[in-house]
mmJSON file of the N, C-alpha and C atoms, coordinates in Angstrom:
{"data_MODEL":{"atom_site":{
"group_PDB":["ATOM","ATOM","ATOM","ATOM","ATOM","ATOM","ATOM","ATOM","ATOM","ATOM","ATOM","ATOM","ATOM","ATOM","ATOM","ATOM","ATOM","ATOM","ATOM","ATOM","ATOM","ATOM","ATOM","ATOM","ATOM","ATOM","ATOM","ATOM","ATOM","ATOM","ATOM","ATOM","ATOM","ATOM","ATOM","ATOM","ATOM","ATOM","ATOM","ATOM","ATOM","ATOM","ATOM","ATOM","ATOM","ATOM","ATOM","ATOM","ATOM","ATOM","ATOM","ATOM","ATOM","ATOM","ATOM","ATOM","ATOM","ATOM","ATOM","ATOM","ATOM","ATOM","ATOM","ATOM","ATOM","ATOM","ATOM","ATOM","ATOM","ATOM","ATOM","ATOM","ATOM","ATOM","ATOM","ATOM","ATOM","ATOM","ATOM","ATOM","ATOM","ATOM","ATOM","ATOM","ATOM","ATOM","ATOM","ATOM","ATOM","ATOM","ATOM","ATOM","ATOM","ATOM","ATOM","ATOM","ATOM","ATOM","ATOM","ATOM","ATOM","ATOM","ATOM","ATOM","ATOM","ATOM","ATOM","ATOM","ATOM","ATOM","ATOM","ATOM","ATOM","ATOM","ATOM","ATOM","ATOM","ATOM","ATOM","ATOM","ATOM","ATOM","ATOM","ATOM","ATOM","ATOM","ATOM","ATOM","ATOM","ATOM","ATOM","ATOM","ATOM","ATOM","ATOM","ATOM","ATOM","ATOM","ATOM","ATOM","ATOM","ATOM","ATOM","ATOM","ATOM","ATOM","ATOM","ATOM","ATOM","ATOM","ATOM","ATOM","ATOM","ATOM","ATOM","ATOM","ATOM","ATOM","ATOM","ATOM","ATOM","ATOM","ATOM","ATOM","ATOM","ATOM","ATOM","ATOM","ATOM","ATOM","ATOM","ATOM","ATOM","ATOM","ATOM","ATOM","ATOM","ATOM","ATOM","ATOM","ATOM","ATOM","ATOM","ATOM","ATOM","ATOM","ATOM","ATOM","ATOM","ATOM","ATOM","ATOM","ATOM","ATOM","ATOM"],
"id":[1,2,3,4,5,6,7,8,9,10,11,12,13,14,15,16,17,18,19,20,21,22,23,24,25,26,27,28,29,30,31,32,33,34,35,36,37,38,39,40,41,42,43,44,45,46,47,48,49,50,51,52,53,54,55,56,57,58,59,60,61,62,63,64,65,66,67,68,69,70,71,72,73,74,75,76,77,78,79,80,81,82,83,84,85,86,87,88,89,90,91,92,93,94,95,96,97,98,99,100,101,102,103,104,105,106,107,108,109,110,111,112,113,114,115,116,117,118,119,120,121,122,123,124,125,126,127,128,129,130,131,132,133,134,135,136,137,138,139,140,141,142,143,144,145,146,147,148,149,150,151,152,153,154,155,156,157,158,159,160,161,162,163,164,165,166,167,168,169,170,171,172,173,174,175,176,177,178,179,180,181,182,183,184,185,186,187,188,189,190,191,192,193,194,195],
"type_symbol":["N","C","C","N","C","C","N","C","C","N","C","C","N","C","C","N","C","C","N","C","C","N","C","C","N","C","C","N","C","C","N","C","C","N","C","C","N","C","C","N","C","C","N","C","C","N","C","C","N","C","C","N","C","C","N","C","C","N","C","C","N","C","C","N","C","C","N","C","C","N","C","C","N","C","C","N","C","C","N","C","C","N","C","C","N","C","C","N","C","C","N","C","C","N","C","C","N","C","C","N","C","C","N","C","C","N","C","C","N","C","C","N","C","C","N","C","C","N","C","C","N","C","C","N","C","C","N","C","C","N","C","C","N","C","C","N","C","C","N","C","C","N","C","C","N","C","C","N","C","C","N","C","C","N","C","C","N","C","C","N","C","C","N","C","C","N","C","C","N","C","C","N","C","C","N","C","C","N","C","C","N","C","C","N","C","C","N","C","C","N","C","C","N","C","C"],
"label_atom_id":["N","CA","C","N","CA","C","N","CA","C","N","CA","C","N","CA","C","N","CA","C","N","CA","C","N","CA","C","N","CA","C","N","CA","C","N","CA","C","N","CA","C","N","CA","C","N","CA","C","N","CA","C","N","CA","C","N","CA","C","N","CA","C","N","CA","C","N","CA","C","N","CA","C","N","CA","C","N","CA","C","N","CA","C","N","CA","C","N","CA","C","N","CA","C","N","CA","C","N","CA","C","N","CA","C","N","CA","C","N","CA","C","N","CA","C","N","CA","C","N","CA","C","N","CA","C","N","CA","C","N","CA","C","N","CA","C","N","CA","C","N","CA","C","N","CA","C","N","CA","C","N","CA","C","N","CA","C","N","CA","C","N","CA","C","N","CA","C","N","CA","C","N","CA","C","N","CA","C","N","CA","C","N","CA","C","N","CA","C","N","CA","C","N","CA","C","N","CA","C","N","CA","C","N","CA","C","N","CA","C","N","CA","C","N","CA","C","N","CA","C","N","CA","C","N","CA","C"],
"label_alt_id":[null,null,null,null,null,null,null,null,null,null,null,null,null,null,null,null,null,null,null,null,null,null,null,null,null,null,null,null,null,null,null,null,null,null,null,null,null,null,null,null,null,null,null,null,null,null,null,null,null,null,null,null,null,null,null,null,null,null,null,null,null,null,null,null,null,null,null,null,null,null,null,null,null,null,null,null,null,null,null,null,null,null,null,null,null,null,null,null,null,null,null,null,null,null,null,null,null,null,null,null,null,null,null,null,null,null,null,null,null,null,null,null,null,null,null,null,null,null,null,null,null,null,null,null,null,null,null,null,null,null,null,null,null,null,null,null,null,null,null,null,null,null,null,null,null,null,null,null,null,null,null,null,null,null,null,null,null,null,null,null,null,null,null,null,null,null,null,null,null,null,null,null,null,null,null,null,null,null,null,null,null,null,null,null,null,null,null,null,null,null,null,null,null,null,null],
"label_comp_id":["UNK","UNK","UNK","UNK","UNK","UNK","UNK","UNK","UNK","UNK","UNK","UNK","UNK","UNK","UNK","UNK","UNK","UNK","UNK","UNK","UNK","UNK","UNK","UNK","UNK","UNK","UNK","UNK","UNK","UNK","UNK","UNK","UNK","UNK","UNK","UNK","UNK","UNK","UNK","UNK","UNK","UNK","UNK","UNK","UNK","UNK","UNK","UNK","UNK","UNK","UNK","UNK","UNK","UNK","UNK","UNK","UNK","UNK","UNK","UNK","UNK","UNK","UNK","UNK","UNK","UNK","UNK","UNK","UNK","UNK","UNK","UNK","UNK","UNK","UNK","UNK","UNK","UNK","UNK","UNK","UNK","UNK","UNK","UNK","UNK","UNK","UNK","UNK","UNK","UNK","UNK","UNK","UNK","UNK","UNK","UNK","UNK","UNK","UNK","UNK","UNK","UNK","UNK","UNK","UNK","UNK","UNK","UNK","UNK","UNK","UNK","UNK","UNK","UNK","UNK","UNK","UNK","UNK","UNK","UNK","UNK","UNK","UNK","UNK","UNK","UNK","UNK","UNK","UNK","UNK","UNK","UNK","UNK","UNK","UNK","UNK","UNK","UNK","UNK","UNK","UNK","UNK","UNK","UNK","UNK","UNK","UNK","UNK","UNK","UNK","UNK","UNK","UNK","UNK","UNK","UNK","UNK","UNK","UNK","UNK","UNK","UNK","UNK","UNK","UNK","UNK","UNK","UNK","UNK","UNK","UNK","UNK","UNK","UNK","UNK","UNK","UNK","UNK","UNK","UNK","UNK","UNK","UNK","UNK","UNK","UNK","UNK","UNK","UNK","UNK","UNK","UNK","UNK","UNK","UNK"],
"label_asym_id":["A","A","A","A","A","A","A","A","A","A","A","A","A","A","A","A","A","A","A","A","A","A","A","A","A","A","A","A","A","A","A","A","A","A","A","A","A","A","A","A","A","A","A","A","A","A","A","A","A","A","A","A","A","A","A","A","A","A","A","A","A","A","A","A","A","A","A","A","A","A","A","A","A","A","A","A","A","A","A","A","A","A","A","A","A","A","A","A","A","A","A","A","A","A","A","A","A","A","A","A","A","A","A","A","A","A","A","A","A","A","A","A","A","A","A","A","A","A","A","A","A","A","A","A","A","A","A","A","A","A","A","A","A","A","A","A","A","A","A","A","A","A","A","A","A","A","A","A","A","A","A","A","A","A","A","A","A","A","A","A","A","A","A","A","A","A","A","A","A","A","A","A","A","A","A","A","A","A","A","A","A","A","A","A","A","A","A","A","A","A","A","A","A","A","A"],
"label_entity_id":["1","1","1","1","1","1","1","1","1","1","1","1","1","1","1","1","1","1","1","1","1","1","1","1","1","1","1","1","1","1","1","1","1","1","1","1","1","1","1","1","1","1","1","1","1","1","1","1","1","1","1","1","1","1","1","1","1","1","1","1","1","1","1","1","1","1","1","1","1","1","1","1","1","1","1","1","1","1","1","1","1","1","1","1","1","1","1","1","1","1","1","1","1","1","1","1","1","1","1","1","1","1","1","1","1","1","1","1","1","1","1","1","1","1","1","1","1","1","1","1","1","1","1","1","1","1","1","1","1","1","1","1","1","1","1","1","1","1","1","1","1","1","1","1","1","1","1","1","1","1","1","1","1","1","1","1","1","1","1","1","1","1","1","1","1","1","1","1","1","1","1","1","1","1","1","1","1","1","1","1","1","1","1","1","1","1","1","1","1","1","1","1","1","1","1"],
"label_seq_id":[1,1,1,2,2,2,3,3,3,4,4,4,5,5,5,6,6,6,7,7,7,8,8,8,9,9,9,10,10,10,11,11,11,12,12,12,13,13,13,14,14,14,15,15,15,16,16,16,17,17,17,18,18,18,19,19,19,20,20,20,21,21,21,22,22,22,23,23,23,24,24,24,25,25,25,26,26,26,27,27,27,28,28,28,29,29,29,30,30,30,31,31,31,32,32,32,33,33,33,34,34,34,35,35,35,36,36,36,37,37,37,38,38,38,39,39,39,40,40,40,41,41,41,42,42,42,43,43,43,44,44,44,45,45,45,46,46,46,47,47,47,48,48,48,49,49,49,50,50,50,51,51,51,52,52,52,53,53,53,54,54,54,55,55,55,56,56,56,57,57,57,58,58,58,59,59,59,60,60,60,61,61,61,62,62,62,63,63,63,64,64,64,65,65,65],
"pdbx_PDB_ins_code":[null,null,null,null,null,null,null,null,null,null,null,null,null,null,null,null,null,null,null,null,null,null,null,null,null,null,null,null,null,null,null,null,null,null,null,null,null,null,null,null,null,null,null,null,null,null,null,null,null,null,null,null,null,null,null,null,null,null,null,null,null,null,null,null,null,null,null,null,null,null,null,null,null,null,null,null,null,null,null,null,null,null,null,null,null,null,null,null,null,null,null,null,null,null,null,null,null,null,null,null,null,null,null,null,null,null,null,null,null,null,null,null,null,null,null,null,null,null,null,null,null,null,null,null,null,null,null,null,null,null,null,null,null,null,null,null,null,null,null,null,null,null,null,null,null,null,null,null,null,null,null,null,null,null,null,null,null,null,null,null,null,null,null,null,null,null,null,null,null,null,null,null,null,null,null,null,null,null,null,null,null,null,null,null,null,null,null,null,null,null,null,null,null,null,null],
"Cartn_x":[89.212,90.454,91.054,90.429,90.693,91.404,91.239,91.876,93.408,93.122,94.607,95.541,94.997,96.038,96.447,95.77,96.005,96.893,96.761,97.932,99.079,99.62,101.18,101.108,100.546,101.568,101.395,102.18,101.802,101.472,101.682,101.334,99.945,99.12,97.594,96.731,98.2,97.521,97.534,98.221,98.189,97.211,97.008,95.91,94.135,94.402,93.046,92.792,93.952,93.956,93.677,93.922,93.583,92.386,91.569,90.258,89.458,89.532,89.338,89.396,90.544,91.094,90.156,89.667,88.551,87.499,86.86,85.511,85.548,86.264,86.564,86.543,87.195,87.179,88.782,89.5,90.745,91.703,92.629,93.451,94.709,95.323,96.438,97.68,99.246,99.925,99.331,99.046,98.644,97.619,96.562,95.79,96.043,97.174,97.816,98.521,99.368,100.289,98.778,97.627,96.933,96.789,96.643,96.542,97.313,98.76,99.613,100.185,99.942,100.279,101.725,102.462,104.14,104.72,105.686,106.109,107.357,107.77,108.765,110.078,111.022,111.722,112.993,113.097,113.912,114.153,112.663,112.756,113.35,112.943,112.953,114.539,115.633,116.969,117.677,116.375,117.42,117.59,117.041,117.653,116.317,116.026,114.643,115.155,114.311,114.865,113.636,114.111,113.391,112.097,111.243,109.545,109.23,109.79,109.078,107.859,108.307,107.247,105.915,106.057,104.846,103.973,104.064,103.577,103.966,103.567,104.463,105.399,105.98,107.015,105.885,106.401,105.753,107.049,107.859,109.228,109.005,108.865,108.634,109.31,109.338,110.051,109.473,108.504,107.411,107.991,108.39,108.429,109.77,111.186,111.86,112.379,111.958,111.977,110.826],
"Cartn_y":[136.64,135.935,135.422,134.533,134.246,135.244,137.258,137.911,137.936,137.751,138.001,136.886,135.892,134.493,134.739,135.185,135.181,136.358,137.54,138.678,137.583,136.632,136.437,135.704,135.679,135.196,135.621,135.291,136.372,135.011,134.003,132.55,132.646,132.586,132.542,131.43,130.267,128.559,128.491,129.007,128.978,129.329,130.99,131.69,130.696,130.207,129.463,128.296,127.461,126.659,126.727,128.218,128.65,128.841,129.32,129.619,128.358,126.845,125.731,125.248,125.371,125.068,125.454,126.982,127.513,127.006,126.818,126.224,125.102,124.114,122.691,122.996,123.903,123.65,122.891,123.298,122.533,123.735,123.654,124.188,124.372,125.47,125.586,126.169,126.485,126.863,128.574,129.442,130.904,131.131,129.903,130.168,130.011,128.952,129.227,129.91,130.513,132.241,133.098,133.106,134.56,134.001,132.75,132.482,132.668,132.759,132.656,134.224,134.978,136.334,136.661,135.711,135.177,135.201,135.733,134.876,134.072,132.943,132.295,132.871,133.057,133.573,133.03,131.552,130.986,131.49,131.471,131.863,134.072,134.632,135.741,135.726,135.19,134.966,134.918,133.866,133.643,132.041,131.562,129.968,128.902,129.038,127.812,126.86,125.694,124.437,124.059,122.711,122.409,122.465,122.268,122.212,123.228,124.612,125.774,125.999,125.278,125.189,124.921,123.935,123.218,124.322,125.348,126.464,126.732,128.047,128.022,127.131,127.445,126.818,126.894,124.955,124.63,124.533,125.198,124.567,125.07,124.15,125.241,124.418,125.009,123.844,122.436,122.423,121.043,119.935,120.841,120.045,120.868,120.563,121.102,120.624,119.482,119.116,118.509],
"Cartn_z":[7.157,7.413,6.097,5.043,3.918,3.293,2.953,2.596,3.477,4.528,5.031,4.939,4.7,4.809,2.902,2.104,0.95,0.927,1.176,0.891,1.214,2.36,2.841,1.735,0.061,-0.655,-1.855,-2.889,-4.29,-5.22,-4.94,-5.74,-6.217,-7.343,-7.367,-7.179,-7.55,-7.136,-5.85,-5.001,-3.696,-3.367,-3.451,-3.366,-3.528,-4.181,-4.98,-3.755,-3.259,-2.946,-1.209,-1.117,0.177,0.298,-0.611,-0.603,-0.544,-1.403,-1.334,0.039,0.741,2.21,2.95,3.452,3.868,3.493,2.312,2.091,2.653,2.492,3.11,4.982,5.115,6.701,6.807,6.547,6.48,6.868,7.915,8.871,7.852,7.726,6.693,8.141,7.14,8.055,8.299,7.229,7.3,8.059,8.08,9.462,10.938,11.137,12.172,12.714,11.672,11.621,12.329,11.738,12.215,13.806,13.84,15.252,16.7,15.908,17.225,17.35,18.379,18.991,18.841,19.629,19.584,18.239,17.347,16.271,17.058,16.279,16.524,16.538,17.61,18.579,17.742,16.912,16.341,14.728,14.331,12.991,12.659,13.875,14.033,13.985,14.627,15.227,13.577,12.647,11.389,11.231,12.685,12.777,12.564,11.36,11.139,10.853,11.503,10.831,9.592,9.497,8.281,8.221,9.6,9.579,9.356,9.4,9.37,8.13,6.954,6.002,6.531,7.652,7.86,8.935,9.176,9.858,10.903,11.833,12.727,13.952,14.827,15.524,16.626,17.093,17.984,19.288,19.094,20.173,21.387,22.555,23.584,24.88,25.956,26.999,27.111,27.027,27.156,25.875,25.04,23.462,23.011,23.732,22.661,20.956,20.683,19.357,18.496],
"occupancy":[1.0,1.0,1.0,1.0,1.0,1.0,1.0,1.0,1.0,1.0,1.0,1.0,1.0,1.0,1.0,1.0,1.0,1.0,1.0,1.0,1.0,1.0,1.0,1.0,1.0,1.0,1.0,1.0,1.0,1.0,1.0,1.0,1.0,1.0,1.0,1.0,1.0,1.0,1.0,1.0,1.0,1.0,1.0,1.0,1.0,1.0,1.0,1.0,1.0,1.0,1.0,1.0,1.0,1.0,1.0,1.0,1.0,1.0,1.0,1.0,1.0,1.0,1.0,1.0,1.0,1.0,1.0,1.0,1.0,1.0,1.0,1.0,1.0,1.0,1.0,1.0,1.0,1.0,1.0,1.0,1.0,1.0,1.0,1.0,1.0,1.0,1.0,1.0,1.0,1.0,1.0,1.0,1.0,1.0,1.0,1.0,1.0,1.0,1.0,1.0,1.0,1.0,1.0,1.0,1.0,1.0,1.0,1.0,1.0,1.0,1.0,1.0,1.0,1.0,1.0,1.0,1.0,1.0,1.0,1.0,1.0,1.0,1.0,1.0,1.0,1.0,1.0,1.0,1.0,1.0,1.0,1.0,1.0,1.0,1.0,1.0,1.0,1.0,1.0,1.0,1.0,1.0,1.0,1.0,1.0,1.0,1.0,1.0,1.0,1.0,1.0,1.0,1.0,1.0,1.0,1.0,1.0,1.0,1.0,1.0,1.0,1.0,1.0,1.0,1.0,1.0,1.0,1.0,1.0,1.0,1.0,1.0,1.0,1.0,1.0,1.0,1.0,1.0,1.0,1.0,1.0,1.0,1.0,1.0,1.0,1.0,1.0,1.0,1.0,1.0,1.0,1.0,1.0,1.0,1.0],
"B_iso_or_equiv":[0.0,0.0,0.0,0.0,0.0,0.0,0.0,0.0,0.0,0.0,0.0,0.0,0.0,0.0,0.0,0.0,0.0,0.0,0.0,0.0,0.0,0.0,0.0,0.0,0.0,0.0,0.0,0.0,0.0,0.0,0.0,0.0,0.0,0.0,0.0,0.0,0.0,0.0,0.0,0.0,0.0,0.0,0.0,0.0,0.0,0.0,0.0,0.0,0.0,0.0,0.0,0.0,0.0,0.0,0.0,0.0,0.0,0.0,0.0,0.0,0.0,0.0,0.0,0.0,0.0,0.0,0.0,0.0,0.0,0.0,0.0,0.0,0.0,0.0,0.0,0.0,0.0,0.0,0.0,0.0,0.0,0.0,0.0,0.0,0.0,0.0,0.0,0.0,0.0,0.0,0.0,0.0,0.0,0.0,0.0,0.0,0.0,0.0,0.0,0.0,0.0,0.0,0.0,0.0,0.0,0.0,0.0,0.0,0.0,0.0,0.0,0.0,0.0,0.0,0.0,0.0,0.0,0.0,0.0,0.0,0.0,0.0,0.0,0.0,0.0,0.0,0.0,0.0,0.0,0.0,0.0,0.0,0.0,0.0,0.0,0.0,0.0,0.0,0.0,0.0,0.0,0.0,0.0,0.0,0.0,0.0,0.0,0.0,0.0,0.0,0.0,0.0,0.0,0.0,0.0,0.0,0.0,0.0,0.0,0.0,0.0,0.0,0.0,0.0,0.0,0.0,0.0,0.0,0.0,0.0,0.0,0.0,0.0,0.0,0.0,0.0,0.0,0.0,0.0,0.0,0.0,0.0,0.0,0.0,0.0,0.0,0.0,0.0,0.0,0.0,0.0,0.0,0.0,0.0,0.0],
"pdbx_formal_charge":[null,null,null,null,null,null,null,null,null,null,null,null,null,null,null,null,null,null,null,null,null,null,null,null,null,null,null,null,null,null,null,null,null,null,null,null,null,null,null,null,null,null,null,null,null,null,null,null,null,null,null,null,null,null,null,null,null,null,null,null,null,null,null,null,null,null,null,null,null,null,null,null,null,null,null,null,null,null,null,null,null,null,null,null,null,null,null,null,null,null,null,null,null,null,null,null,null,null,null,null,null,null,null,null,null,null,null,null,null,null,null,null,null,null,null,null,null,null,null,null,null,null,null,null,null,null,null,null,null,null,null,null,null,null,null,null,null,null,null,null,null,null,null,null,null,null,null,null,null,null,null,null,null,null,null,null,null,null,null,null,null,null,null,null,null,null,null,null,null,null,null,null,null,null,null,null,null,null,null,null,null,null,null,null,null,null,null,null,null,null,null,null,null,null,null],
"auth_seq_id":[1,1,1,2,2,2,3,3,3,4,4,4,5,5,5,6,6,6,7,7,7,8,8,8,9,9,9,10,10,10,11,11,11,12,12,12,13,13,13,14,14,14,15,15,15,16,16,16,17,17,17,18,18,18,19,19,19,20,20,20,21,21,21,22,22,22,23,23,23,24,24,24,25,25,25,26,26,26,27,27,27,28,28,28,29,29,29,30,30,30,31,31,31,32,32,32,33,33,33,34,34,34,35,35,35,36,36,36,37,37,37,38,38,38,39,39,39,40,40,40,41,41,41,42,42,42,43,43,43,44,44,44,45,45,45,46,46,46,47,47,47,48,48,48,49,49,49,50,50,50,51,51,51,52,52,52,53,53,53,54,54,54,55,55,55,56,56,56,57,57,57,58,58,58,59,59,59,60,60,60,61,61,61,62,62,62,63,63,63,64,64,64,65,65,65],
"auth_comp_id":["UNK","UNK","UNK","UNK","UNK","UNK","UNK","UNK","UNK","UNK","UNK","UNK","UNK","UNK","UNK","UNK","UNK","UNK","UNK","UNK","UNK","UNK","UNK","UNK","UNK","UNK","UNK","UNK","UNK","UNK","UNK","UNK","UNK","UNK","UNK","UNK","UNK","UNK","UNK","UNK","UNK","UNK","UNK","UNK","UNK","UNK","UNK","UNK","UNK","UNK","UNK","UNK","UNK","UNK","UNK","UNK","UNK","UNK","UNK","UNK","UNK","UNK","UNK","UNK","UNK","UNK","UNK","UNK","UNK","UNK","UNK","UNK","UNK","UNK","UNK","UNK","UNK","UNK","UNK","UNK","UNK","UNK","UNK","UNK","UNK","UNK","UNK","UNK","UNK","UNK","UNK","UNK","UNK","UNK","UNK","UNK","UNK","UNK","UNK","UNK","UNK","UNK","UNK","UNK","UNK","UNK","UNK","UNK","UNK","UNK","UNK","UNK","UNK","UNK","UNK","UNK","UNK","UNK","UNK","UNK","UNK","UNK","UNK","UNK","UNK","UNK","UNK","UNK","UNK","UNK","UNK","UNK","UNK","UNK","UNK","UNK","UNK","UNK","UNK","UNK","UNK","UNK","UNK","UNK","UNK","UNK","UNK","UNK","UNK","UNK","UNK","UNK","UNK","UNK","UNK","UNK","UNK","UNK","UNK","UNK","UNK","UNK","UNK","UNK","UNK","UNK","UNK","UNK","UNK","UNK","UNK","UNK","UNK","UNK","UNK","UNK","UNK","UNK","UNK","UNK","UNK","UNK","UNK","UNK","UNK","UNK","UNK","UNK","UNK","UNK","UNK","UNK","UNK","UNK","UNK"],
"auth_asym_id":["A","A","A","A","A","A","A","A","A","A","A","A","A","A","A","A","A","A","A","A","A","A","A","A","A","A","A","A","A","A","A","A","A","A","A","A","A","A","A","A","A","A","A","A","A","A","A","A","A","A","A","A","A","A","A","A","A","A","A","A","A","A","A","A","A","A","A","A","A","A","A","A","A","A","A","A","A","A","A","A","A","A","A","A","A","A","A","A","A","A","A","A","A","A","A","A","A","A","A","A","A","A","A","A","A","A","A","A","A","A","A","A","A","A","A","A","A","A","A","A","A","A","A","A","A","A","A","A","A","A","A","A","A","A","A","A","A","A","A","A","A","A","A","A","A","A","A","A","A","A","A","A","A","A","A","A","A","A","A","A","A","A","A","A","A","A","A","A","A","A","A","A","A","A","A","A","A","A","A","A","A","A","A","A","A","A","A","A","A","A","A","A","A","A","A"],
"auth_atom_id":["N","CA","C","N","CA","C","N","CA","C","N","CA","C","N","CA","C","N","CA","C","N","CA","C","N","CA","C","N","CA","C","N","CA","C","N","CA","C","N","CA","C","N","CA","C","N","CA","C","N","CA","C","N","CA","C","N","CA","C","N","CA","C","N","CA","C","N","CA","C","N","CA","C","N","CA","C","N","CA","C","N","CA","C","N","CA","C","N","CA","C","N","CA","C","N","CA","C","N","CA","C","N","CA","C","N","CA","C","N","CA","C","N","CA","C","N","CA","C","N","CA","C","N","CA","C","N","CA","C","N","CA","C","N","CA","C","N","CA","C","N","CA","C","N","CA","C","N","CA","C","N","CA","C","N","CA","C","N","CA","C","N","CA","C","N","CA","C","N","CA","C","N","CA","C","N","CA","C","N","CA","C","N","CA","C","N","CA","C","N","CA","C","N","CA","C","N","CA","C","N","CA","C","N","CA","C","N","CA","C","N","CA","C","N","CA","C","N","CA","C","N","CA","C","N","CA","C"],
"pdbx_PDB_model_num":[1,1,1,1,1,1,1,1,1,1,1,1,1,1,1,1,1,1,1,1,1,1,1,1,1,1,1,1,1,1,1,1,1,1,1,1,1,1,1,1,1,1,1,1,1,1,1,1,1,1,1,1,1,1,1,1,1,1,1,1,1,1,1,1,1,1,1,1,1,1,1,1,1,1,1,1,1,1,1,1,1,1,1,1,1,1,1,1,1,1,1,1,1,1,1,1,1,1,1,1,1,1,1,1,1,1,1,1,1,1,1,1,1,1,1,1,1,1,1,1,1,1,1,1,1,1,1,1,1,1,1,1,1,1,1,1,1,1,1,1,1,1,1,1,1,1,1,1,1,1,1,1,1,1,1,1,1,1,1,1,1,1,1,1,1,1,1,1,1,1,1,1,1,1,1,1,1,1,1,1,1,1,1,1,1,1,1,1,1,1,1,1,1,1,1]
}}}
């Protein structure tokens, strides 16, 4: 999993920091990307708002904001 969350970026501090993340046991947004089947329906459209940094879209009828 660590190789695949590292290809979605070309940064090497990132990269590094992902690998740190994993050793730690610490939940990033790229591990939640491999997690969710769905991509976001909003970000796909073109229309992200500002959290999208923070990993994928949690918007759903239950929680629309």
């Amino acid at each position: 999993m660590l190789e695949q969350m590292q290809a979605m970026t070309i940064d090497l501090n990132s990269k590094a920091l992902l690998e740190k993340a994993e050793k730690d046991g610490v939940e990033t947004m790229y591990k939640r990307k491999l997690g969710y089947k769905v991509q976001c329906g909003f970000g796909l459209s073109g229309v992200c708002c500002r959290n999208c940094g923070m990993g994928p879209c949690r918007i759903s009828a239950k929680t629309p904001r």
